[in-house]
N, C-alpha and C positions, 0 to 999 in steps of 0.2 A: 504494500500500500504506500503510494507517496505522498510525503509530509505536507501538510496544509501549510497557509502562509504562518501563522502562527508560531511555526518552528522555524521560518525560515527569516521573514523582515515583519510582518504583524498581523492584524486579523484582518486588514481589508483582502476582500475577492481578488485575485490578476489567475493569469492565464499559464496554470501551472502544468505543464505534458512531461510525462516519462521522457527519456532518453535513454535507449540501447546501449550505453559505451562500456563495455567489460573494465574493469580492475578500477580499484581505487585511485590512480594516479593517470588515468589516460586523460583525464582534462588538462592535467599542467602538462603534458607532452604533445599538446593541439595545437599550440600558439608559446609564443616567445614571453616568459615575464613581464609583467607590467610594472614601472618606476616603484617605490615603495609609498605607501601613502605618509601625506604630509602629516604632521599632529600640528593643528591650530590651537589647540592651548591644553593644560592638561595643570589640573589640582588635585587638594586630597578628594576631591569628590567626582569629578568626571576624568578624560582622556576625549577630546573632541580632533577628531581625524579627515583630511580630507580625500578621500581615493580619486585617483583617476585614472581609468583602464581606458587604451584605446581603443579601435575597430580590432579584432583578433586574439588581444592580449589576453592573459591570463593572471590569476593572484594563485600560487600556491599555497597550501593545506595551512589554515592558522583559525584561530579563536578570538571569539570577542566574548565577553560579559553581556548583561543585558544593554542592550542601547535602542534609540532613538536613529530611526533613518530617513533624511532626507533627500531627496530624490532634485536633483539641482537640474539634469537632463531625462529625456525619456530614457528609456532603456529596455533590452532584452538580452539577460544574464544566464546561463547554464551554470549549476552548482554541483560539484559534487560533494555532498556531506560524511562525516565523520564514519559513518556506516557503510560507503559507499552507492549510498543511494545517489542519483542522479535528476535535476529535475532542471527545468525552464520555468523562468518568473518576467513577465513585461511587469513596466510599471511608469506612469507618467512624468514627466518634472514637474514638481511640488508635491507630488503624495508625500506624507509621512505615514511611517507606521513601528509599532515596538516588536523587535525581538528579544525572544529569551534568547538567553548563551548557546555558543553553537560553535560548532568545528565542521569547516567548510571551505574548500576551494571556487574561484569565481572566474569565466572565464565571458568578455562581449561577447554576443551575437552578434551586436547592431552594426550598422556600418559607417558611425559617428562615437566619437567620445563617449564614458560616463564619469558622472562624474557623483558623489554623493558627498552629504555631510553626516559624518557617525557623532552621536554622542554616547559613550562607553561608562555607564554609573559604575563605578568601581566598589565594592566587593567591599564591606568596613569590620572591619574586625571587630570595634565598640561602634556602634550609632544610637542615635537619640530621634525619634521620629520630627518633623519637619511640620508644623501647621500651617496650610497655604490659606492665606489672604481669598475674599471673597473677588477675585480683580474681576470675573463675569458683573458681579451685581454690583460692583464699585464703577465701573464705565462699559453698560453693556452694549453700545455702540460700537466701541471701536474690539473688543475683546471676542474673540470667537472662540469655543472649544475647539481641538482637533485630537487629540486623545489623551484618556488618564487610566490608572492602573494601581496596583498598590506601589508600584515606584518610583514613578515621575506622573507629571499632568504637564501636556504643550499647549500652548494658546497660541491665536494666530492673533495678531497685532495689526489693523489698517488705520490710515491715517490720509484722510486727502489733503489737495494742494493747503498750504495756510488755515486750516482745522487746527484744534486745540481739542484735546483729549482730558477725558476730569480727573481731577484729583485720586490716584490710585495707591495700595500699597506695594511693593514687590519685597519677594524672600529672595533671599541666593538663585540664580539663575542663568542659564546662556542664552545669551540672546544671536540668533543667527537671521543674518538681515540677510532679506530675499530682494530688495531693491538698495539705491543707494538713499540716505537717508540726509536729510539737515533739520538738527533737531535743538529744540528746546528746551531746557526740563526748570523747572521750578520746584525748590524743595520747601521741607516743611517751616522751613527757617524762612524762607521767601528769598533766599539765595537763587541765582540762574546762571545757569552753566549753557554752555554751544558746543552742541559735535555734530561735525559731518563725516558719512560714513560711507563705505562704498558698498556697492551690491556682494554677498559672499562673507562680508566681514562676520566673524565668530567674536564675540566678547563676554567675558564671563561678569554679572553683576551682583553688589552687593542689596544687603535688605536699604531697601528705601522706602519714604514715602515722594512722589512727586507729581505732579502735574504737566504732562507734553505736550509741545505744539511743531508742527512743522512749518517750518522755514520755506520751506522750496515750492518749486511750481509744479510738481509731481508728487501724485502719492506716496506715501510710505508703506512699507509692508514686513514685517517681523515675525519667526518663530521664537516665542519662548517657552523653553524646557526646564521646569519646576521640579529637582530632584526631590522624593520628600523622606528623604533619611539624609545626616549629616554628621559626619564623628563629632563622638562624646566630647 
């Protein structure tokens, strides 16, 4: 029986078919290695990674923790898993979705780049559980759900041109900008800070309270990944 998405990147539906390839290791002898993925930032609580396989390449046999996947390009990926099971996953640019841990080789199909962003909740030897802030009913304009679990919760963040977003809490969190950003933020203090950010940028943020506005003449559009366990 072949593994549902669940085992593989999360519980949304994509287009998973067997593949025939005998032996554990014929994926990584299909195609040439792929570069090593980047890590864009990495603390005591996540490892955030950015892969990029070309048209052909392959990632040989390796593990992750549970993570959070972002899907930066469309994609269609051939895996083979720790068991030697074998399977094919499409999947859009901008799905997210959670995997449990898993040991797995990854080889393109497509005939364009992939490219994703991982966020890797690293494994805590002492943790203290994590209470997340109401931020859906604190601004539910701009906050969207896009999945939660007993480990993390993402929200998706919009923001149009010159828009002002309300007064919100945040916990520890990565924020992985899916456009480029100029932003505003106003804290509790009535302090205001300016950053502009590019489309891709990964940043890890601490607990705040503040209030956002965008600057620019384009929307903004952000994933935030709310781990909710954090060492003692």
């Amino acid at each position: 029986m072949n593994p549902g998405m669940d085992e593989i990147i999360g519980p949304a539906a994509a287009n998973l078919s067997p593949v025939a390839l005998p032996g554990l290791l014929a994926l990584v002898l299909l195609a040439p290695p792929a570069a090593p993925s980047a890590v864009e930032l990495e603390n005591d609580v996540v490892r955030v990674i950015h892969p990029r396989i070309g048209p052909g390449e392959s990632k040989p046999m390796h593990s992750h923790p549970g993570r959070v996947v972002i899907c930066l390009t469309d994609m269609r990926a051939e895996q083979t898993l720790g068991d030697g099971r074998v399977v094919v996953r499409d999947a859009k640019a901008g799905d997210v979705r959670w995997s449990p841990p898993i040991t797995h080789a990854v080889r393109n199909l497509a005939p364009a780049p992939m490219e994703l962003i991982e966020v890797e909740l690293k494994p805590l030897a002492k943790s203290r559980a994590v209470t997340l802030p109401d931020r859906l009913g604190q601004d539910p304009d701009h906050f969207a759900p896009v999945l939660e679990n007993d480990e993390v919760r993402v929200l998706r963040f919009r923001l149009g041109p010159h828009e002002a977003g309300k007064r919100h809490t945040d916990t520890p969190h990565v924020s992985v900008f899916l456009t480029d950003a100029h932003l505003e933020l106003t804290d509790a203090a009535g302090q205001v800070r300016e950053a502009q950010v590019k489309a891709g940028t990964v940043a890890w943020s601490g607990a705040e309270e503040h209030a956002p506005r965008n600057l620019g003449d384009q929307p903004i559009e952000l994933l935030s990944v709310e781990p909710k366990a954090a060492p003692e």
